[in-house]
C-alpha positions in Angstrom: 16.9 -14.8 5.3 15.1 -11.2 6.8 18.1 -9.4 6.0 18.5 -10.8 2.5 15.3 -9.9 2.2 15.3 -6.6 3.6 18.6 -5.7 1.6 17.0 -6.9 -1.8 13.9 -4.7 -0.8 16.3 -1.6 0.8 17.9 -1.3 -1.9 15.2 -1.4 -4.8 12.7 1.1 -2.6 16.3 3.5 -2.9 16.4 3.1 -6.3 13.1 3.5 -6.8 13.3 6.9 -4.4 15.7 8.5 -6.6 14.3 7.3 -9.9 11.0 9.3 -8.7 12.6 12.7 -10.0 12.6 11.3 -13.2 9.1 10.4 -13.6 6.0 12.9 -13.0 4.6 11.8 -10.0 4.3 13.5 -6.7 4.8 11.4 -3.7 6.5 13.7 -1.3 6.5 11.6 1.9 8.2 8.8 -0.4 5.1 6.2 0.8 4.8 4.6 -2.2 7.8 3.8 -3.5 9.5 2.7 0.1 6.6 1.8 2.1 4.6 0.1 -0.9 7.2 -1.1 -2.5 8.9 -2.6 0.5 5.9 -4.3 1.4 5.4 -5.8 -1.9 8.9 -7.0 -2.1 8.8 -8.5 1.7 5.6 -10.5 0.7 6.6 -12.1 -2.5 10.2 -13.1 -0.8 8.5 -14.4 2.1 7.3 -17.0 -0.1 9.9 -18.0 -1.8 11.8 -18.5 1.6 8.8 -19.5 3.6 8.5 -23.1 2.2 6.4 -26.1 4.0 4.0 -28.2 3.0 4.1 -26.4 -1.2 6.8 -26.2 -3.3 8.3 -22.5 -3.5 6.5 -21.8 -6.7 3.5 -22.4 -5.2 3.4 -20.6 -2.5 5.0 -17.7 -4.3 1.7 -17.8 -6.3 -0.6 -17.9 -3.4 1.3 -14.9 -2.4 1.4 -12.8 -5.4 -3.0 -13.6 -5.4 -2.7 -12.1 -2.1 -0.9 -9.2 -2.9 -3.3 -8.5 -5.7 -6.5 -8.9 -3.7 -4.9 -6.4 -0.9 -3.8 -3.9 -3.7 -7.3 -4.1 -5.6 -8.9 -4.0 -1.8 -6.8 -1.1 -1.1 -7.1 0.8 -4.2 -11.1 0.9 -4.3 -11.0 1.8 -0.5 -9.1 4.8 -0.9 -11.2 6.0 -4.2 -14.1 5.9 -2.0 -12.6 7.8 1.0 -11.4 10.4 -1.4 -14.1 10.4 -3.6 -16.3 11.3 0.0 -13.7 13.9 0.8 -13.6 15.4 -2.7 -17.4 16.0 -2.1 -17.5 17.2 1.5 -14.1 19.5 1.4 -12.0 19.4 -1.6 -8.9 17.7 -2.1 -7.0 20.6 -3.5 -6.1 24.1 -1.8 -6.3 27.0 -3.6 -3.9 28.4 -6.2 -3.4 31.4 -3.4 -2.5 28.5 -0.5 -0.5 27.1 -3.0 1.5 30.3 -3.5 1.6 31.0 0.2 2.9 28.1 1.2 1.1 24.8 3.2 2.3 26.0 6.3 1.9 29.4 6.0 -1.6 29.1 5.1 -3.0 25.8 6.9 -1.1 26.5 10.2 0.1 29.9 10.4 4.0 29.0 10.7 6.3 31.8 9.8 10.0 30.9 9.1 11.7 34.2 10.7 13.4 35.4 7.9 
């Protein structure tokens, strides 16, 4: 059942990963929509196919609460941390970094051509 599982999930998180140059969002490490995604995926199949003492349906339910309470958990978590951030540093660089290039500007790195 993990590799039905982790085929259903593989293959909507690659969908997902090529349907995000369609949409205006910028996620370029791909966390959300493979790590997120996955994750979601993994823990609503893990109760359909993790049946004991409750029918599938019900535990598919207690699942889905969970993943709502971890999500909502999550979410006001990381407003907070980048709300502090936003404060203290800044979460953008500026339009000159921007131009110059992450890794020119932040860490020096020249490519040598």
């Amino acid at each position: 059942m993990a590799m039905l599982i982790g085929l259903v999930a593989g293959s909507v998180c690659f969908w997902l990963s090529e349907l995000k140059y369609r949409l205006p969002y910028d996620d370029a490490l791909d966390a959300f929509d493979l790590h997120g995604i996955a994750g979601i995926i993994g823990a609503l199949l893990t109760g359909v196919v993790a049946v004991s003492a409750h029918p599938w349906y019900t535990q598919l339910g207690i699942q889905a609460l969970s993943l709502i309470v971890t999500i909502a958990w999550s979410a006001v978590w990381t407003f907070i941390i980048l709300w502090c951030i936003q404060k203290w540093y800044g979460l953008r660089v500026s339009p000159q970094a921007e131009l110059e290039g992450l890794d020119a500007h932040e860490h020096g790195e020249q490519l040598p051509y």
